[in-house]
N, C-alpha and C positions, 0 to 999 in steps of 0.2 A: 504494500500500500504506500506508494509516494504523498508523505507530506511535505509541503514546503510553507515556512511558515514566515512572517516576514519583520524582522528584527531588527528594523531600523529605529524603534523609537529604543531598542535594548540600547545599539552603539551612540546615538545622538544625546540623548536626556540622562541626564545621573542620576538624579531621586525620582520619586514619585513613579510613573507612570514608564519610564526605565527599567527603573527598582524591580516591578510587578513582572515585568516582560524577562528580565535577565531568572529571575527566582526560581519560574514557572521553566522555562525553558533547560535551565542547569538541571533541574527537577526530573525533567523531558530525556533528557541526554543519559540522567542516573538508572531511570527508571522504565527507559522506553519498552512500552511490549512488543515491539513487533515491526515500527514504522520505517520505512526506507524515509530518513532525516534528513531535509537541508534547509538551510535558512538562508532567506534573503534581505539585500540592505540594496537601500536605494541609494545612488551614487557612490562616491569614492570610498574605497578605504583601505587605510594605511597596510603595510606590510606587518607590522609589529601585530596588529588583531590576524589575519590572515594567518600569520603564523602560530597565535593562539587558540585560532578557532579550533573545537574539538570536533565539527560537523563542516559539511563541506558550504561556503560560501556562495551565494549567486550573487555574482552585481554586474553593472553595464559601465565597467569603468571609464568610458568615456564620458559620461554624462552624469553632470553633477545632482545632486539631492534635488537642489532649486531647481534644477530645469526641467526634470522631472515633472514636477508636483505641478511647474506651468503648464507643461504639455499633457499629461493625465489630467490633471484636475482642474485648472481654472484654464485650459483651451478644451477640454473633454476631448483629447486627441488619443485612441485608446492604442495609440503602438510608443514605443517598443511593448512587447508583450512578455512578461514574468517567464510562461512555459518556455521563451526560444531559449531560456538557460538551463533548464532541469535536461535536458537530453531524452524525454521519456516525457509521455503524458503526465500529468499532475491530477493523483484522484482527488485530493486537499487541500486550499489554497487559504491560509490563515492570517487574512489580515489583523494586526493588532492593535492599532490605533485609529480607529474613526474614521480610516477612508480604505478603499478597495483599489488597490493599483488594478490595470488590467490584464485580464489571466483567462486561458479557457482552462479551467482545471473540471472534475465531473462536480465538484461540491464548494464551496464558496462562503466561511466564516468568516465574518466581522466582529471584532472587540470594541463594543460605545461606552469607554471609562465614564462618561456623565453627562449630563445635557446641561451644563451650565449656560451654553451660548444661549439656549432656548429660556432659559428661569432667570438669567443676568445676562440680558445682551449688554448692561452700561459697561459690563465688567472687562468686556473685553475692545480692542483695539476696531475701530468699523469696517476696517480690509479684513481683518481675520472674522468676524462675526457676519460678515456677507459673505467670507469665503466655507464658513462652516454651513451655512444656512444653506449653501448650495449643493457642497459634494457631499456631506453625511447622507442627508436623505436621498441622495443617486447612490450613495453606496449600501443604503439598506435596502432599496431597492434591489440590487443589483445582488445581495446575500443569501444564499440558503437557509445561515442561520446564522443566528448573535449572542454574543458574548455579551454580560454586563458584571463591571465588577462589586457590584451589591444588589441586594434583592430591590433596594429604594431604585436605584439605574432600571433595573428591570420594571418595575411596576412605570416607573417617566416613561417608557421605552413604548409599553401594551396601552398606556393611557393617549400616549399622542397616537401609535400605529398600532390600533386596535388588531389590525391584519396580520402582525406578529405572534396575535396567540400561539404559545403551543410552540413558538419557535427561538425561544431565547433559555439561555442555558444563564443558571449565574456561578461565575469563578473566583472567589477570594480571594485578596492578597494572602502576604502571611510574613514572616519574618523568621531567618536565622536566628534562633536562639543559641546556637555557639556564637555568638555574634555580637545581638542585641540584650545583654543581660545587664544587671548590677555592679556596678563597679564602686569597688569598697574600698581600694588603695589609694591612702590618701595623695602619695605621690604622684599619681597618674590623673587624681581629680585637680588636683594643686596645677599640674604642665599643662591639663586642659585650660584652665583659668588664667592662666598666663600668656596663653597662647593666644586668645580671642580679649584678652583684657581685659579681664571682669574683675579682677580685684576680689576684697575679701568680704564684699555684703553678699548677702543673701538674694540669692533671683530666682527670677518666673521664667522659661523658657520660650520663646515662640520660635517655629524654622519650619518660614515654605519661602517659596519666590515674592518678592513684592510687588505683588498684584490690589487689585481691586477685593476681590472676592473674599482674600482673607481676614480683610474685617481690622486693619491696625491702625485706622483713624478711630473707630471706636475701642479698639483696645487701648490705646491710647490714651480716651478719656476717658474711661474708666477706669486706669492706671490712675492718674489723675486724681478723682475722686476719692477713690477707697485707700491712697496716701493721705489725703487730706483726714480722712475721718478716722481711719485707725493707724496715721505715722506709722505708715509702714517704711520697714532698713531697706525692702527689696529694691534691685535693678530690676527694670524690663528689658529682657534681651532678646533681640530680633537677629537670627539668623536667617540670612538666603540672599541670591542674589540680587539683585533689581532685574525688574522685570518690564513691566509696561502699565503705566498710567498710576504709578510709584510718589507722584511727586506730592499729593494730599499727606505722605506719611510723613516726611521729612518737615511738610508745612504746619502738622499738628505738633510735634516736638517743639518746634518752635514759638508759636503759638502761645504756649502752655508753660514757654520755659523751661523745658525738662531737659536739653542736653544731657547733663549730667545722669540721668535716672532711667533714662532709655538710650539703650549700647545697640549699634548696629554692627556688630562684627563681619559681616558680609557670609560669602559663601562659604560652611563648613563643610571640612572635609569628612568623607565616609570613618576612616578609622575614628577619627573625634567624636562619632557621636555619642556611641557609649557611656564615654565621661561625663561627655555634657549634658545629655539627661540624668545621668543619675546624680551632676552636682548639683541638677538645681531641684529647689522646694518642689516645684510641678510644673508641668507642661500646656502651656495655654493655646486653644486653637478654635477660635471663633468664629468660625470661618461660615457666610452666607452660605455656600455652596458644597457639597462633595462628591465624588466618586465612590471612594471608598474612605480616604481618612488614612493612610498609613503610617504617617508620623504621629497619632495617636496611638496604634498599636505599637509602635517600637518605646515610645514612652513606657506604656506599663509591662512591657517585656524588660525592661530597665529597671523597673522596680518603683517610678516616678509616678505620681499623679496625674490627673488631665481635669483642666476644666476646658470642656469644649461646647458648642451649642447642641441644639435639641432637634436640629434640622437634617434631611437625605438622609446619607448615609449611616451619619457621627454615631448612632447610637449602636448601629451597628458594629463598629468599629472600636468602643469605648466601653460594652458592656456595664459593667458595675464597677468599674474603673475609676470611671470619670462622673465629674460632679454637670451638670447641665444649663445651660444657660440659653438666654433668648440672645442669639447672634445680631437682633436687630433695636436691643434696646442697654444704651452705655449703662441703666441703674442696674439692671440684672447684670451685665457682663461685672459692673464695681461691686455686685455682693457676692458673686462668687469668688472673686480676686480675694476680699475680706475677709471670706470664711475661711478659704485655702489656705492666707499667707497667717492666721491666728489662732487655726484651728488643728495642734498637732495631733491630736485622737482623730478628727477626720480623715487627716492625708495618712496614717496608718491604715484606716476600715480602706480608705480605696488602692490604696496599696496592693493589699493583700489582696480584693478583688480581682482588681486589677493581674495578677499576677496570674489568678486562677484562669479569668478571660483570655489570657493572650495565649497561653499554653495550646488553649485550642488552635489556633490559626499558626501554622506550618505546611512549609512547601510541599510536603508529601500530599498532606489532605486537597490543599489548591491544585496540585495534580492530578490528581482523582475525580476533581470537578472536573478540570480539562477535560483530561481522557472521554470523561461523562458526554461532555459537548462535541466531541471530536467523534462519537459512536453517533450522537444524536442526529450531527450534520450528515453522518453519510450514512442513515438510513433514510 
């Protein structure tokens, strides 16, 4: 059975939506049952990966990622064609990210991490939110079957295209737990702290891209706040890198004064995260929107708390972990900051929740979902 599965958002994106794509597929490689394996990537790539890959590579090395994605999806020019690289028919063609390159394979899966362009179009940039508005629905169109990375995805998914009954699988993140654990050596919490400058107060975590969606103009004020009322020692520390339509966040710190109390270390590295969930109090992620949430499960795989909203995904992703909040209102976001940063008997109960939650979600079981979706498409 030829799969070919297409692994460009693994080598392009580092966290998030990367992260899920590298997991599942390492997963794939460990545990494959049976499948004639190769993955593809759009445009170039380096020798260094080529000679890393464990499975055999397809790309059109002449032609780079962007010209691609012109010519496929915003010219709807559906050649080069995926198959002219497999040598052989393609019974499975796995796209993983939101759009369907073109392929004749016998069977045709799509993975739609979220429909945020749809629930927040302010959130995103108006060329990418007309570019999404276009190609997702040609490529769900164009799918046998869909992936969603949580049941909330699924449910957006049968609520906008009723027509997808019956035909969407849902697959899990999940996290390395040799990996993602507790870190208790104070030397290595200390070189974390040093390294992103956070000194010796006490902080709150947050780390995605700075975007719109993640809600850090109000996390912000409500930082803010719940200083003001219970003088709190905490830093607010924003990890990730800039992203787009970023510049509200820089303008609320300011605003407010706060330099000093909100640290923007930029983009952290994979090995640091460890430390850095587990140096701080809890993990804050208020975020409008989600797919699935996976920087809240690496939180309390770390042993850390989460206050995150109440919204999509999160709850799924936070279990009893995490304390809840209305992502669209700064009083709630400032009383769960309050309770978290004064309430050590709480951030133990969710701790240890938290702990029990995350156990569950590992790459073997995300596998098994696949597999599940992979038998489903090609009956």
């Amino acid at each position: 059975m030829k799969l070919v599965i297409d692994y460009t958002p693994a080598v392009r994106q580092s966290a998030g939506i990367g992260r899920i794509i590298r997991g599942q597929i390492e997963a794939l490689f460990e545990h494959n049952p049976g499948y004639d394996l190769s993955l593809f990537v759009a445009g170039t790539v380096d020798n260094d990966l080529k000679g890393l890959a464990q499975l055999p590579l397809l790309t059109f090395p002449a032609i780079s990622e962007r010209s691609l994605t012109r010519i496929w999806h915003r010219l709807n020019i559906p050649f080069p064609r995926v198959e002219w690289l497999a040598g052989r028919g393609i019974d499975l063609f796995h796209a993983t990210d939101f759009v369907l390159a073109p392929v004749t394979a016998r069977r045709k899966l799509l993975t739609v991490h979220d429909l945020a362009f749809v629930h927040y179009p302010e959130a995103a940039m108006p060329t990418l939110q007309h570019y999404l508005n276009v190609v997702v629905p040609r490529s769900i169109a164009k799918a046998d079957h869909l992936i969603a990375d949580s049941h909330n995805t699924a449910r957006d998914l049968q609520t906008l295209w009723p027509v997808l009954e019956g035909r969407i699988s849902v697959v899990q993140g999940a996290v390395d737990h040799r990996f993602f654990r507790p870190v208790s050596d104070p030397q290595e919490l200390l070189k974390a702290r040093q390294k992103y400058g956070l000194g010796q107060r006490p902080f709150m975590l947050g780390l995605s891209t700075l975007q719109p969606r993640k809600n850090y103009p109000r996390l912000i004020r409500a930082f803010h706040i719940a200083r003001q009322e219970a003088a709190l020692p905490h830093l607010l520390v924003i990890g990730g890198k800039k992203g787009w339509l970023f510049e509200e966040i820089f303008a609320t710190v300011r605003e407010l004064r706060m330099e000093k109390d909100v640290v923007f270390p930029g983009f952290v590295a994979d090995e640091d995260l460890p430390a850095l969930y587990s140096a701080a109090d809890f993990f804050v992620y208020p975020s409008l929107y989600e797919g699935f949430g996976l920087p809240v499960l690496e939180s309390l795989a770390c042993g850390t708390p989460v206050l995150t909203a109440d919204n999509s995904c999160l709850p799924e992703a936070g279990g009893e972990g995490a304390l809840y909040v209305d992502a669209e209102s700064v009083e709630s976001i400032a009383d769960g900051i309050e309770q978290l940063s004064t309430k050590p008997e709480l951030r133990t109960r969710l701790t240890a929740a938290g702990n029990v939650h995350a156990r569950n979600f590992t790459w073997r079981r995300s596998l098994g979902q696949l597999l599940d979706a992979y038998e489903r498409a090609l009956n």
